[in-house]
C-alpha distance (Angstrom), angle and dihedral (degrees) to the residues before:
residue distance angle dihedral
X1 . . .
X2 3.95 . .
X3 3.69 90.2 .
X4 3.63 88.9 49.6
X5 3.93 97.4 46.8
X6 4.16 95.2 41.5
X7 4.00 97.9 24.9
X8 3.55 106.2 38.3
X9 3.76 104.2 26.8
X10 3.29 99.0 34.0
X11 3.83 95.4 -130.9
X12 3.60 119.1 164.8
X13 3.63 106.1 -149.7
X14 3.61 143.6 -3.7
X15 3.45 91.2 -95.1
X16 3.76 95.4 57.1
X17 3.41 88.1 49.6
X18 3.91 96.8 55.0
X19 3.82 90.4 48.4
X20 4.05 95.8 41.8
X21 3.67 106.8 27.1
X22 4.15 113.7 110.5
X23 3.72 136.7 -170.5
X24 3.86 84.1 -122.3
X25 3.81 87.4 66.4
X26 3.76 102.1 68.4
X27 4.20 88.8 48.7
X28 4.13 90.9 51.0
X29 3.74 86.9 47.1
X30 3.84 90.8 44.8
X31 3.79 87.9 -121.0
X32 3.91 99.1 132.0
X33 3.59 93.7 123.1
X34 4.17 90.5 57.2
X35 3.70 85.6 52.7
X36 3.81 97.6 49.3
X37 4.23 96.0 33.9
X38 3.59 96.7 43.7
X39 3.92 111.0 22.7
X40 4.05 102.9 23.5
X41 3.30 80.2 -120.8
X42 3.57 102.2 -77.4
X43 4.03 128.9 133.8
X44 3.66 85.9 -142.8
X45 3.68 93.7 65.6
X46 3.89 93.4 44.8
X47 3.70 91.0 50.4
X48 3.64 85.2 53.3
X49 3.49 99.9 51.8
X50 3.81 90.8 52.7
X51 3.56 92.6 52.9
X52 4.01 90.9 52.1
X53 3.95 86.0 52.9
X54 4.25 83.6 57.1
X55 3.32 95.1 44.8
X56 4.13 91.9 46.4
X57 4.20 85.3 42.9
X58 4.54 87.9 50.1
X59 3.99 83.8 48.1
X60 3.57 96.7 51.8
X61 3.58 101.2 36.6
X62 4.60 81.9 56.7
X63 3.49 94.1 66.6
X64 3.94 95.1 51.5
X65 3.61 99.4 113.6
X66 4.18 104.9 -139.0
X67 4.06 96.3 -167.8
């Protein structure tokens, strides 16, 4: 999925690719199966899973110790 949102799509963040990212992108990439394994094939879910990968990226970045 990463190498589908940064590599294929071009996307430049996670947050581009909540605001940009279509159903129509995982049929032009052939990627229907993805949609329908992973997601049920439902935007929802796929908007979802994005906004886990901010959340996990806002955890990790908190323990980066700046001093």
């Amino acid at each position: 999925m990463v190498d589908f949102l940064f590599k294929q799509l071009h996307f430049s963040s996670y947050e581009e690719a909540f605001l940009q990212l279509k159903g129509s992108h995982f049929t032009d990439f052939q990627l229907t199966g993805l949609f329908q394994m992973a997601f049920d094939s439902r935007m929802n879910n796929v908007k979802e899973w994005i906004k886990n990968q901010l959340t996990n990226i806002d955890n990790e970045l908190s323990y980066v110790d700046l001093d």
